[in-house]
N, C-alpha and C positions, 0 to 999 in steps of 0.2 A: 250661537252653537257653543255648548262645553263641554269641553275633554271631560270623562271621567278621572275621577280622584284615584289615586293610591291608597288601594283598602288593603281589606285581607278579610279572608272570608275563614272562619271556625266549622271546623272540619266533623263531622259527627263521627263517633267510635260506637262499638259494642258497650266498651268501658272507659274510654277517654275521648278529648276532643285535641287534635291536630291545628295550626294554624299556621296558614302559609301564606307569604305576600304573595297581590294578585301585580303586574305590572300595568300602569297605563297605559290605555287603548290612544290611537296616534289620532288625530283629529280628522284622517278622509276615514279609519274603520269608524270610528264615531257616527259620523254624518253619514256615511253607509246604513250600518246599524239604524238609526232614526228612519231613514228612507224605508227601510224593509218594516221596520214597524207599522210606519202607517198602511204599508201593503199588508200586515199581516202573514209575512213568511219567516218571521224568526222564529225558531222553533227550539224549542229544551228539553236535551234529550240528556237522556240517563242512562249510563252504560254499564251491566252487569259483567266483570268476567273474574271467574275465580280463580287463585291463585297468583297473582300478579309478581307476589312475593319474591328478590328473590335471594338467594345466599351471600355471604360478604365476600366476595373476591369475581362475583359471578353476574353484576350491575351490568354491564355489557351484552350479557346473554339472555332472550328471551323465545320463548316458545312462541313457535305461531298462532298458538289461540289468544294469545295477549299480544303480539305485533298488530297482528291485522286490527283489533277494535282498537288498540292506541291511537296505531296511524290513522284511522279514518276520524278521532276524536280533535287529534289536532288539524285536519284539514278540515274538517265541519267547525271547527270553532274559527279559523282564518278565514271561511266564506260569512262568518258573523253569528253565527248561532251557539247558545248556551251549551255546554256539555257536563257534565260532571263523571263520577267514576265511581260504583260502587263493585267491591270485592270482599272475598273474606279476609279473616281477621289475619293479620299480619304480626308472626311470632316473634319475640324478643331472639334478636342476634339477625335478622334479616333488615331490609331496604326493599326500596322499590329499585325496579332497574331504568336506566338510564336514559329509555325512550319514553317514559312517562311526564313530560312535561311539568314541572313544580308547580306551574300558577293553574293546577286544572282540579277542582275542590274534589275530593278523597271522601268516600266514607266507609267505613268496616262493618262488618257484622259477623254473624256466628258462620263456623264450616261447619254442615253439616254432615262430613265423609268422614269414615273413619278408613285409616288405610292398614289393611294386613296382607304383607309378602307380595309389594306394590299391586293388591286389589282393591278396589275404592270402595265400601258399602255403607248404606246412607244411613243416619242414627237419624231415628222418628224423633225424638223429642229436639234435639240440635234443630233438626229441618222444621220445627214449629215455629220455635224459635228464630229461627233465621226469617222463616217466610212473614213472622210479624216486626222484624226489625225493616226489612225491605217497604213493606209497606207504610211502615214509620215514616220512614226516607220520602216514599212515593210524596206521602200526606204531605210531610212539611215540605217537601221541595216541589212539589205542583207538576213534573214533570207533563209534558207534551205527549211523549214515546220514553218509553223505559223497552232499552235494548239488550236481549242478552244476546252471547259470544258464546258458541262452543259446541257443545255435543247435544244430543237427542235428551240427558239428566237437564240442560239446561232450557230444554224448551217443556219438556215437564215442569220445572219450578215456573220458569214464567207464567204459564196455564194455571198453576197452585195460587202465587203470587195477586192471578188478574181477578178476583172475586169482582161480582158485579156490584160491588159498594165502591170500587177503584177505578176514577173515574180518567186515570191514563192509559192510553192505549199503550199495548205492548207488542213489541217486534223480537223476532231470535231469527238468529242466524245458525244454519246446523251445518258444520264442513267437516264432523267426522263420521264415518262411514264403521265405526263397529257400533252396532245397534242394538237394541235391547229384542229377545228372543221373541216375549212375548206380550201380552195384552195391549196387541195396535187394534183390536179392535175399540178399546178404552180409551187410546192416544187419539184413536180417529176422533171422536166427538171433544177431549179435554184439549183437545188442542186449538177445537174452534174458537176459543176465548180468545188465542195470537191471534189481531190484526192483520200480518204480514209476517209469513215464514219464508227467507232467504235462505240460500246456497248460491259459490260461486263456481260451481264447476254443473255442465250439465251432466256429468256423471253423477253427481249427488243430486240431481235433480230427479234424475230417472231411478236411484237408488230409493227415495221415498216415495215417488211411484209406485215404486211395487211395493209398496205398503200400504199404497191408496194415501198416502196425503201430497199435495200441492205445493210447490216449494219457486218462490221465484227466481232465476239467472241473475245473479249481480255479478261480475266479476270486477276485480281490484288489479291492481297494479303490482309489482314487488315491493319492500318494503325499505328496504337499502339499493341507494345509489351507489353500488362498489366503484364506478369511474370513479365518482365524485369523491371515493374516499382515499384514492390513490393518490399519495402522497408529491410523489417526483415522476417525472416519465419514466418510463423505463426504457434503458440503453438493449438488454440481451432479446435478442428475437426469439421468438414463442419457443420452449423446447421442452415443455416438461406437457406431461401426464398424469390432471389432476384428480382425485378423488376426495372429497371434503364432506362427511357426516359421520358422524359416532360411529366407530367402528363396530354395529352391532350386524346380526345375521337379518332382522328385516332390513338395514339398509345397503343388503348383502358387500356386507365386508371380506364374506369365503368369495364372492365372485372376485373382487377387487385383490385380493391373495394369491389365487388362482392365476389368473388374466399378469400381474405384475411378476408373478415366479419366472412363464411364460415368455414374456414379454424382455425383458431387462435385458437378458443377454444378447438379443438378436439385435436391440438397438444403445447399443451403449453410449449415443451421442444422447439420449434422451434421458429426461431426469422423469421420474416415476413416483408423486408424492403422496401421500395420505395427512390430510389434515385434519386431527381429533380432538377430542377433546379429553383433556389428558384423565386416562381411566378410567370415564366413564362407564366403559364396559369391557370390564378385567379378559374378558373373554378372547377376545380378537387383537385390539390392541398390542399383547407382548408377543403374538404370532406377528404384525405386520413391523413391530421391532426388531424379531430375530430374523426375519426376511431380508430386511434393512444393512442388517451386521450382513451379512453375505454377498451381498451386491452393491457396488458404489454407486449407482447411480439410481437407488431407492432411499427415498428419504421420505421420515416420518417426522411431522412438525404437530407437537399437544399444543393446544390452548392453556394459559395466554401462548403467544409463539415468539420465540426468540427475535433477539434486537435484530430489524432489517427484515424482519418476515410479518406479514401480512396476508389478507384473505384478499384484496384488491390486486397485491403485487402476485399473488399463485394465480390466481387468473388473469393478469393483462400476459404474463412470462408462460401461458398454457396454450400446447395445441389442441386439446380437447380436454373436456370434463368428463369422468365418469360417476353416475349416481345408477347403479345396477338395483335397485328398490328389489324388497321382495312383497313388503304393504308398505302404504304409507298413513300415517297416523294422523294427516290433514291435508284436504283438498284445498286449492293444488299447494302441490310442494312447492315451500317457496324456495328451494336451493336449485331446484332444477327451475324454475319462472326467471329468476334472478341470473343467472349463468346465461341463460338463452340471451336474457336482454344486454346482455355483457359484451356477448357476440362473439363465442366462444364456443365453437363447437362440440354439443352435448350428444352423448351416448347414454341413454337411459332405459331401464325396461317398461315394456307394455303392461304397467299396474292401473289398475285406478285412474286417476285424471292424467293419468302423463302422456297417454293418447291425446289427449283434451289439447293440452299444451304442445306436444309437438306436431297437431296439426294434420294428421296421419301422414308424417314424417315428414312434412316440410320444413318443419322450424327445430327436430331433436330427430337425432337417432336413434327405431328403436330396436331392440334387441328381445329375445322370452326370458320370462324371467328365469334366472336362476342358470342360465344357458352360458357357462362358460367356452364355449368355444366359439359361439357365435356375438358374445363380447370380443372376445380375442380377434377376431375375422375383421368384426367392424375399426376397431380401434386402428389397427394393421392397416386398414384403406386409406384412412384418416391420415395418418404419419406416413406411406408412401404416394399421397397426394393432397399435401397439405393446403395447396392453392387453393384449387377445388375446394379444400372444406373452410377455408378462412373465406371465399368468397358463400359457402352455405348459409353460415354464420352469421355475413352480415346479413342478407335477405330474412333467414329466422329474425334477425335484432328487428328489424323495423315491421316485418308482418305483427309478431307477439306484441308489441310497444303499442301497434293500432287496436290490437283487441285485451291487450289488458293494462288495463291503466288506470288512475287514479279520479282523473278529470271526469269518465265516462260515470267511475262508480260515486263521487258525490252528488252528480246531478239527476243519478237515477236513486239512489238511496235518500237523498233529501224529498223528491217526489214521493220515495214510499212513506216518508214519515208523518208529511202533507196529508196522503191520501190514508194515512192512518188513524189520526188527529180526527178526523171528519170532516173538514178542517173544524175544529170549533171555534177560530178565533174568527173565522169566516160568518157567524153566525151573531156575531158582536158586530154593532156600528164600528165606523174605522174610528171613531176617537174612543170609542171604548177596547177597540183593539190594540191600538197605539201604547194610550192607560196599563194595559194588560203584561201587554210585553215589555214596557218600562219598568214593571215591578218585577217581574222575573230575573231581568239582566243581574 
């Protein structure tokens, strides 16, 4: 048996090629690896998500449409299977952010969006060009499944992308829920080219439903261990009142205004915080600043957050969360998934999959949306019977942990890739499969 070498694999660009060391595999992933070869279950897959990009001070911070395909790229490459990573191109003064793994091979192509007055509109000839650099990619890289990540634009290009001269199967995953108005009658048949169309919420299941396409349940886990990122125990018992998303009006920041005006004075043993991200969105923000200046026991913490402050430490020192949604811009939220599994009693509105997630109301509180007094009502319960809701908490932690979780969704997402494949490596003698897979690694 022998360890693999310390290579490094060259990166393909639009316009340049990247090189990044790969690290040696330990000698039992090795002999793993071998093992599944001669079974024929390593599988090389190709993960499409655009944007990965992200600002320089802002490596820490990623959107959930690029969390959820990273994390499941590094837990499919730890079960032994090949991944790689294509995006678009990535502009001079940017990085990748900081859960992107360095030894996972990168490659770029054209963006085909043009963005005016944050609207996204697709330039025809970019999107030619892009759809024949991907399949560049396909050619030379052999992939297994080429997976895309994201919205309904993204399961459109994979359909563009899967011409019957392409001879990888393709999978999308669709967890946003604003959709395109019209021509599903077009979608319907351009999309039969996808292999396997995912969603993890059955609310996006039933949302392309009624549009007549088929979409299967995967659900995932959250994506950050906040326990695990807490630093020191914490000494002070639960006493604060947390709210943590951009202080915009869909993640209704006027209810979290409202509710904390409210609130403050009648409990002044309780701290009342808003965790944002610093101006994001000018709009709300210096309202829950001047809030702040008038009451002591409101405090407003921007990103990064000052020394001794943390998004682990606001919630192990929290007697509830608040995330008062009015949409939300990906199934499921992971602020509200991640809080529940925290174990920390969530007060959320009835949006979108947040039913899903709390289970109709076992595992989150919820609230209508936009309904400040009946935030106010519920919060109020919470803080004059906090036992009760610290013992809620933990039951929501472990019911949500058994149905959303990580473990569940590679061994059901590796089956679909399997059964996307055809398997074709199933169709090769096992020493030509073995063969097969030895050159791909």
């Amino acid at each position: 048996m022998k360890t693999s070498q310390r290579g490094r694999y060259n990166l393909s660009t639009s316009g340049r090629t990247v090189t990044r060391k790969i690290a040696p595999d330990s000698l039992c992933t090795v002999a793993w690896k071998e093992e599944e070869a001669e079974r024929g279950r390593i599988v090389k897959i190709g993960f499409f998500v655009t944007d990965v990009a992200a600002e320089k001070g802002s490596e820490n911070s990623a959107s959930a449409h690029v969390q959820i395909p990273v994390h499941s790229m590094k837990l499919l490459r730890d079960a032994g299977h090949s991944v790689q990573l294509i995006t678009t191109k990535i502009a001079r003064g940017e990085g990748l952010p900081n859960c992107i793994p360095a030894t996972v091979p990168l490659h770029e192509v054209a963006d085909a969006r043009r963005k005016d007055s944050g609207q996204s509109r697709v330039r025809p000839i970019k999107l030619m060009a892009q759809v024949r650099q991907i399949r560049s990619i396909v050619e030379r890289e052999r992939y297994d499944v080429l997976h895309f990540h994201g919205s309904c634009r993204l399961a459109d290009l994979a359909a563009l992308v899967a011409s019957p001269d392409v001879k990888t199967s393709f999978v999308a995953t669709v967890n946003d829920s604003t959709l395109p108005t019209h021509f599903w009658s077009l979608r319907r048949r351009w999309w039969k080219r996808i292999s396997v169309l995912t969603t993890s919420t059955e609310f996006m299941r039933d949302v392309l439903r009624s549009r007549g396409i088929h979409a299967d349940v995967i659900r995932h886990g959250p994506v950050r261990d906040l326990k695990a990122e807490l630093a020191a125990p914490v000494a002070d018992k639960p006493h604060r009142v947390l709210y943590w998303r951009d202080a915009s009006m869909a993640n209704g920041a006027d209810v979290c205004l409202a509710a904390f005006r409210e609130l403050a004075p009648k409990f002044p043993h309780i701290s009342f915080d808003a965790a944002v991200r610093n101006n994001h969105w000018a709009d709300w923000t210096p309202k829950l600043k001047e809030l702040a200046a008038q009451h002591p026991n409101i405090n407003v913490h921007t990103f990064p957050y000052s020394s001794g402050i943390d998004l682990a430490r606001l919630l192990a020192e929290s007697l509830c969360v608040l995330l008062p949604f009015r949409a939300l811009s990906y199934h499921p939220q992971l602020s509200v998934l991640e809080s529940i599994q925290y174990g920390v009693p969530v007060i959320t509105s009835a949006v979108g999959s947040n039913a899903e997630l709390s289970d109709a109301g076992r595992n989150a509180l919820l609230v209508p949306e936009g309904d400040v007094l009946a935030t106010i009502q519920t919060i109020e319960a919470v803080l004059n019977n906090a036992d009760r809701a610290s013992q809620f908490a933990r039951r929501a932690s472990e019911s949500s942990r058994a149905m959303w979780n990580w473990d569940s969704y590679v061994a059901q997402i590796t089956q679909k890739y399997i059964e996307a494949a055809g398997y074709r490596m199933s169709q090769n003698s096992p020493t030509e499969t073995a063969t097969r897979n030895a050159a791909r690694r």
